[in-house]
DSSP file (Angstrom, degrees, kcal/mol; ACC not computed):
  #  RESIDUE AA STRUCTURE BP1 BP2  ACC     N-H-->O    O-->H-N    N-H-->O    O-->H-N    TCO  KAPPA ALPHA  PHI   PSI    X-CA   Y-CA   Z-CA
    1    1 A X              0   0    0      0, 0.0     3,-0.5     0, 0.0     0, 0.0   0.000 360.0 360.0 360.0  -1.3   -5.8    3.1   -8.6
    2    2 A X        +     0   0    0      1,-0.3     3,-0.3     2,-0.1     0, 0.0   0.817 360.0  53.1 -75.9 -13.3   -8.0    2.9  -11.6
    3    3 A X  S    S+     0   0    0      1,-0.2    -1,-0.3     2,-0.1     2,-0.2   0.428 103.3  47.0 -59.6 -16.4   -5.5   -0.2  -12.4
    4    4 A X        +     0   0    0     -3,-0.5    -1,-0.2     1,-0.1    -2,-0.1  -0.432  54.8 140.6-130.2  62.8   -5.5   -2.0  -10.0
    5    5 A X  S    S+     0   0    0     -3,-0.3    -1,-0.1    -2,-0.2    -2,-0.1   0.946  83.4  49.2 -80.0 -42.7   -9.1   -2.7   -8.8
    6    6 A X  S    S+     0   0    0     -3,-0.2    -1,-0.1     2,-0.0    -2,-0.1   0.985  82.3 126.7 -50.1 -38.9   -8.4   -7.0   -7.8
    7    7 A X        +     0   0    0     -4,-0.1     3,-0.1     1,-0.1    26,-0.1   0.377  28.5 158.0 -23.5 140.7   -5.3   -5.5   -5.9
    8    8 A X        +     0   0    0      1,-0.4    26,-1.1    25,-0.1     2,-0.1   0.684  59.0  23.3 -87.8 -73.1   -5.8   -7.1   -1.9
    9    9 A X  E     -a   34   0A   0     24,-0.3    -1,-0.4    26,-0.0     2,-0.3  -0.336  54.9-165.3-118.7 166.2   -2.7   -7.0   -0.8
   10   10 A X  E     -a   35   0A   0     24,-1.4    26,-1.1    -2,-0.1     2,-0.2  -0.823  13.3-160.5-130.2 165.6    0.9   -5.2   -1.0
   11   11 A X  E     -a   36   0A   0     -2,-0.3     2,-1.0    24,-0.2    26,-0.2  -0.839   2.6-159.3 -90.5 101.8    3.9   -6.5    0.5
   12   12 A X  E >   +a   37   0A   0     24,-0.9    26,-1.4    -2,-0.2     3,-0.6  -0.611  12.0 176.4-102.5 110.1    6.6   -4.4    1.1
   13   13 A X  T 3  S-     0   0    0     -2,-1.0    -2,-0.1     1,-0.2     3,-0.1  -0.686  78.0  -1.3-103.0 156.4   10.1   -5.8    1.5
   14   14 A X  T 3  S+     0   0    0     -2,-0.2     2,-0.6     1,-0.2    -1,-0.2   0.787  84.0 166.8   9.5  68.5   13.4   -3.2    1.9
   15   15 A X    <   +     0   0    0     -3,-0.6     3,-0.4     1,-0.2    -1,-0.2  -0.657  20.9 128.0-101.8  72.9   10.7   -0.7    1.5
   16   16 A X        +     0   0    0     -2,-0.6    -1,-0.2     1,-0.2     3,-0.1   0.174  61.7  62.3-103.3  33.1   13.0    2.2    2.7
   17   17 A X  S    S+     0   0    0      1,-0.2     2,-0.4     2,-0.1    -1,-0.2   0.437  90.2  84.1-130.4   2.1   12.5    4.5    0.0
   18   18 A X  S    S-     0   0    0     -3,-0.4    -1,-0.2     4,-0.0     5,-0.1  -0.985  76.2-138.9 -92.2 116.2    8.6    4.8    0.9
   19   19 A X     >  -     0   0    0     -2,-0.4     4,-1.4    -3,-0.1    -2,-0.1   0.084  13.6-115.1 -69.1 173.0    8.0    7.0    3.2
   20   20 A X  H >> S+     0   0    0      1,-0.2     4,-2.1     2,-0.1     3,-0.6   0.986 118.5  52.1 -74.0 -53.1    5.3    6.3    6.3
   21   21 A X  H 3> S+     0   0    0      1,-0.2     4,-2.0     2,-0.2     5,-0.3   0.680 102.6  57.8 -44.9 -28.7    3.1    9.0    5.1
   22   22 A X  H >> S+     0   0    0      2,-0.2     4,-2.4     3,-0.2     3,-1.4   0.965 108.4  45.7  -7.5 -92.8    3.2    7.5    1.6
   23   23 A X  H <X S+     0   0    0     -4,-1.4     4,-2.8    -3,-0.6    -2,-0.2   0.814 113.6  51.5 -45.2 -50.4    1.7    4.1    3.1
   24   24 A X  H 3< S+     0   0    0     -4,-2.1     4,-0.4     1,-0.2    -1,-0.3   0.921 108.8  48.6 -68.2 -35.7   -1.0    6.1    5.2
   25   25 A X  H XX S+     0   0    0     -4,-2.0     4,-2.9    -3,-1.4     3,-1.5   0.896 116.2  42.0 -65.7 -38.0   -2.2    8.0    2.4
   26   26 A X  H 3X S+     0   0    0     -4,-2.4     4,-1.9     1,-0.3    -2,-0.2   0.950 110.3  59.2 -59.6 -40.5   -2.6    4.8    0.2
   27   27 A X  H 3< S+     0   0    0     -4,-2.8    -1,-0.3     1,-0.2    -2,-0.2   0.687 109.7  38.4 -58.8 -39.7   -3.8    3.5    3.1
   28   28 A X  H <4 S+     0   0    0     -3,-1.5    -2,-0.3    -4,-0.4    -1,-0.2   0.608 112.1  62.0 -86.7 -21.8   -6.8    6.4    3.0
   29   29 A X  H  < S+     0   0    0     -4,-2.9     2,-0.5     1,-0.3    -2,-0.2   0.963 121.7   8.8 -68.2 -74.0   -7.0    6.1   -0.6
   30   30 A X     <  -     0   0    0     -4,-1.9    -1,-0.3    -5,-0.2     0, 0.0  -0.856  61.1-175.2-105.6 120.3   -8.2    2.3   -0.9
   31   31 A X  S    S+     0   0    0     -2,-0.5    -1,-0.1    -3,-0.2    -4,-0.1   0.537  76.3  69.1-105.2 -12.5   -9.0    1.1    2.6
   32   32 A X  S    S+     0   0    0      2,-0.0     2,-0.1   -23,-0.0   -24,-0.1   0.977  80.2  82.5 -26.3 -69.8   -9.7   -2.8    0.9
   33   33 A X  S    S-     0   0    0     -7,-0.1     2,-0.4   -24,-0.1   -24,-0.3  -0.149  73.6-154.5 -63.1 124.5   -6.3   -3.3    0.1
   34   34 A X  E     -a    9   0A   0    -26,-1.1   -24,-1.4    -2,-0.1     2,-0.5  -0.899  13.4-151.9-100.7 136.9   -4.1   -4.7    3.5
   35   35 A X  E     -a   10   0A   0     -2,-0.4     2,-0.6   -26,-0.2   -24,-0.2  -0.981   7.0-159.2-129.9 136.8   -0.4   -3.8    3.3
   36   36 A X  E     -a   11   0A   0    -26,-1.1   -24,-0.9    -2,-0.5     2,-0.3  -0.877   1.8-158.2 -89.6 101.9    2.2   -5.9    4.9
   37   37 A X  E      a   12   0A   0     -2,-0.6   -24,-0.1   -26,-0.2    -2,-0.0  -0.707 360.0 360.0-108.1 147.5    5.5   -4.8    5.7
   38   38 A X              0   0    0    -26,-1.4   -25,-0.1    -2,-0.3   -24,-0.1   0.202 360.0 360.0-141.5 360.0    8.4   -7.2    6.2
């Protein structure tokens, strides 16, 4: 994450190759950041 400090947002389209726990830890890492899934 030390790359990506502007990051907001994510969007994730035919994201089946991230798992949910993935997304929930990322999600506990940077709580800023909103991720969308579509």
């Amino acid at each position: 994450m030390r790359h990506a400090r502007a990051l907001k947002r994510i969007d994730l389209y035919d994201c089946q190759n991230v798992s949910k726990e993935a997304i929930q830890r990322f999600k506990c890492i940077d709580t800023a950041v909103s991720i969308r899934l579509g």
